[in-house]
C-alpha positions in Angstrom: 0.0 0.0 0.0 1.2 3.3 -0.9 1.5 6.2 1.9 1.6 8.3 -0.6 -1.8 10.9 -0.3 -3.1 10.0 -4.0 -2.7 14.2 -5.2 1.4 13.7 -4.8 1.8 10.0 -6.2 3.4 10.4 -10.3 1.0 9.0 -12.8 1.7 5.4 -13.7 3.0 6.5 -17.2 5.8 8.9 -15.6 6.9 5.7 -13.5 7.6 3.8 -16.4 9.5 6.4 -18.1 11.2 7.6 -14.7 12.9 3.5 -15.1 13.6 3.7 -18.7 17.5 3.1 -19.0 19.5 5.7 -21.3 19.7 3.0 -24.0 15.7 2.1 -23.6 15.0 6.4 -24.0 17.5 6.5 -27.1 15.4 3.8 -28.7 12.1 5.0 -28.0 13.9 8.6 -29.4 15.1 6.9 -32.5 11.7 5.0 -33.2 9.5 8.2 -32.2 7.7 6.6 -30.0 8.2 9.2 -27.2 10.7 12.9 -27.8 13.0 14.2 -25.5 10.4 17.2 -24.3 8.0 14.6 -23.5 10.0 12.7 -21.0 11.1 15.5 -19.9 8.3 17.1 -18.9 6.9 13.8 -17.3 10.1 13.9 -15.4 9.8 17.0 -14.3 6.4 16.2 -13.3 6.8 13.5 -11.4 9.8 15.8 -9.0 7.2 18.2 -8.5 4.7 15.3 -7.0 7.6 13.5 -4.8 10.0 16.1 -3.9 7.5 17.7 -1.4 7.7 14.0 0.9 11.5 13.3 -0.6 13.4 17.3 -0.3 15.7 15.6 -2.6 16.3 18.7 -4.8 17.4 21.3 -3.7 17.2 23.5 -7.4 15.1 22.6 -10.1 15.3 23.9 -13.5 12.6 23.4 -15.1 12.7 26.0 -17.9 16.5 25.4 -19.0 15.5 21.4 -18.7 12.4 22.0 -21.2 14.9 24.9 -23.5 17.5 22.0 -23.6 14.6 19.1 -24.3 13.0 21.2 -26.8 16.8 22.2 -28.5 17.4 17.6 -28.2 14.5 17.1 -30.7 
């Protein structure tokens, strides 16, 4: 059972990419099957709903993350 009040836990989608190994993502890039500014921004998304119970960040930034995503496609 999760602990996890259900408006912090990351959508089941952005837990399967958040385990995707480098050479899984460069496949999925290669066969366009997901871009760099979608994972991303699911990555991104899934900080902002555990780093509130984790504090494991201490900056996030999200706007050179999505300018450098956006540049990777």
């Amino acid at each position: 059972m999760n602990s996890q009040p259900e408006s912090q836990r990351a959508a089941p989608e952005e837990q399967a990419l958040a385990w995707l190994s480098a050479t899984e993502l460069l496949n999925a890039f290669k066969k366009r099957r997901l871009s760099p500014l979608d994972v991303t921004e699911a990555i991104l998304e899934r900080i902002e709903s555990l780093d509130p119970v984790l504090n494991a960040y201490a900056l996030v930034d999200r706007e050179g993350a999505l300018v450098a995503a956006s540049q990777a496609e």
